[in-house]
Phi, psi and omega in degrees: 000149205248107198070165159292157196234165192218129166271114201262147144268094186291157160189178209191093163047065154222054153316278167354301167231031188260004176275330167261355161279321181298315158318331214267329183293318183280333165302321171311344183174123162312346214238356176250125175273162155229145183258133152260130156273085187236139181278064183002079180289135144313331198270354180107032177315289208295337203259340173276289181296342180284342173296324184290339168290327175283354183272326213217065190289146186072000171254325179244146210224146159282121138270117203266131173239117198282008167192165171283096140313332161107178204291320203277338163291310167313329217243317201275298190307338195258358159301306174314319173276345191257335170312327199257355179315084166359306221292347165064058164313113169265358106267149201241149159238125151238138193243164156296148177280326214248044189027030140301341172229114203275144189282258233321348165270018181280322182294345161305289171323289160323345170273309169276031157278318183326342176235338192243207166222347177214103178283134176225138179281107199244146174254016174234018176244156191321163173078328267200143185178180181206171203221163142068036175236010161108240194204350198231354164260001137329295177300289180265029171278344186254336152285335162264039155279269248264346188274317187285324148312335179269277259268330155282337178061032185269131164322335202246183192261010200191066159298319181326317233286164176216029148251156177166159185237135166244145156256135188325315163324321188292309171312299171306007171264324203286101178304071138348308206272328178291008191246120153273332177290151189224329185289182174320280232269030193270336177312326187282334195281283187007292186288314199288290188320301183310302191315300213260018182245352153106007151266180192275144159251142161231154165251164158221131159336102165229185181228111184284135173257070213298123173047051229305326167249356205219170184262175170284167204217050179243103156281142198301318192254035163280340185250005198256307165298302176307322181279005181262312177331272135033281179307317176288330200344280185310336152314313183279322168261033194107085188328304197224063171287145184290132161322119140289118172333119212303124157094007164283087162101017183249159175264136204255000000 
C-alpha cells in the first residue's frame, strides 16, 4: 500500500460494535488508522473508542461532534481533517460502524485503486449481494441507484454504497462546500463531483448484511431529501456539465 491510509466510522449510539469493528480494520493492514466520527451518541460510543485508542495508541483517533448532523456530515468534517493530518493519508475510507459493511473487503477495495482512483463497495455488480433485507428494501435500493444513474449520468451501478476507498487526489478536488446532501445519500453527489471533475470510478463486489445488530436507520425523510436533490442536481452544477481531463486542477 502506498502511504499510509485512513479509515472514518461514522456512528450514532454503536457501542456494541464499534470496538470489535476497530479491531477487525486495524488486522487488515499495519499502515491503517481509524478516525470514529460520532454524532454525540448516548449510549457510550465515544467511551468505547477511547478504550481503543489506549489499546491501539497513534492508530486511533475519536472525532466527538456535539450534536447529530447525520452520516455525510460526520463524514465530510472528519474528511477534512484527515486531508490536513502530518501523517499525509493518501488514501481515505468510509464504511458503516455496524459490520454491514465487513473490514475483511478492504483489501479488495486497496487493490482497485491500483487501477481506478474512487474504489466503491458495490452489491450490484457480479459477485456482489445483500442478506437480511426482506423483498421491499432491495427493490428499492435498486430503483434509486438507476434514478440516480439516468439523472447523474455517473457510470456505476451502486452509487448509494457508502464503503469506498478515495486516493487523496479525489477529495482535495471535491468542492465539500457545493454538496447538499448530508445524509446516507450524500454518496451519489460525490460520486457525481468525481465522475465530472474526470476521475475513474470503479466497483468490486461486496455483501451488505443489513444491520448485524439494530435496525436501519435511513430515514424516510433522508430518502425524501435525496430525490429532490437528484432532481436538481444537474441544474446546480450546470444542466450538461463537461467531464474534465483526468489530472486538470488535481493534486498530483
Amino acid at each position: 500500500m502506498e502511504g499510509r491510509a485512513l479509515v472514518v466510522v461514522p456512528t450514532y449510539n454503536e457501542r456494541e460494535n464499534v470496538l470489535p469493528l476497530i479491531r477487525e480494520i486495524l488486522a487488515q493492514d499495519d499502515g491503517i488508522d481509524v478516525w470514529v466520527a460520532d454524532d454525540g451518541s448516548p449510549d457510550g460510543t465515544a467511551e468505547a473508542v477511547r478504550e481503543a485508542m489506549a489499546a491501539y495508541p497513534g492508530r486511533v483517533d475519536l472525532l466527538l461532534r456535539r450534536e447529530k448532523g447525520g452520516r455525510g456530515a460526520a463524514v465530510i468534517a472528519a474528511f477534512k481533517k484527515g486531508l490536513l493530518d502530518p501523517r499525509g493519508y493518501r488514501i481515505l475510507f468510509e464504511m458503516d460502524a455496524d459490520f454491514s459493511h465487513h473490514p475483511r473487503e478492504i483489501p479488495k477495495l486497496l487493490a482497485k485503486l491500483e487501477t481506478c482512483d474512487m474504489a466503491i463497495g458495490s452489491r450490484y455488480v457480479e459477485g456482489g449481494g445483500t442478506s437480511d433485507w426482506g423483498l421491499l428494501r432491495p427493490a428499492l435500493s435498486w430503483l434509486a441507484n438507476l434514478y440516480i444513474k439516468v439523472v447523474a449520468g455517473v457510470p456505476i451501478r451502486d452509487t448509494t454504497s457508502g464503503y469506498r476507498a478515495y486516493r487523496r487526489e479525489v477529495l482535495v478536488a471535491t468542492e465539500f462546500d457545493r454538496i447538499k446532501i448530508t445524509g446516507y445519500v450524500v454518496h451519489g453527489e460525490m460520486a457525481y463531483q468525481a465522475w465530472i471533475h474526470g476521475f475513474r470510478l470503479g466497483e468490486v463486489p461486496i455483501h451488505f448484511k443489513n444491520r448485524v445488530r439494530d435496525a436501519s436507520k435511513l430515514t424516510r425523510e433522508e430518502i425524501t431529501m435525496a430525490l429532490v436533490n437528484f432532481a436538481l442536481l444537474r441544474f446546480r452544477y450546470g444542466f450538461r456539465p463537461k467531464r474534465r481531463p483526468r489530472g486538470e486542477g488535481h493534486e498530483r
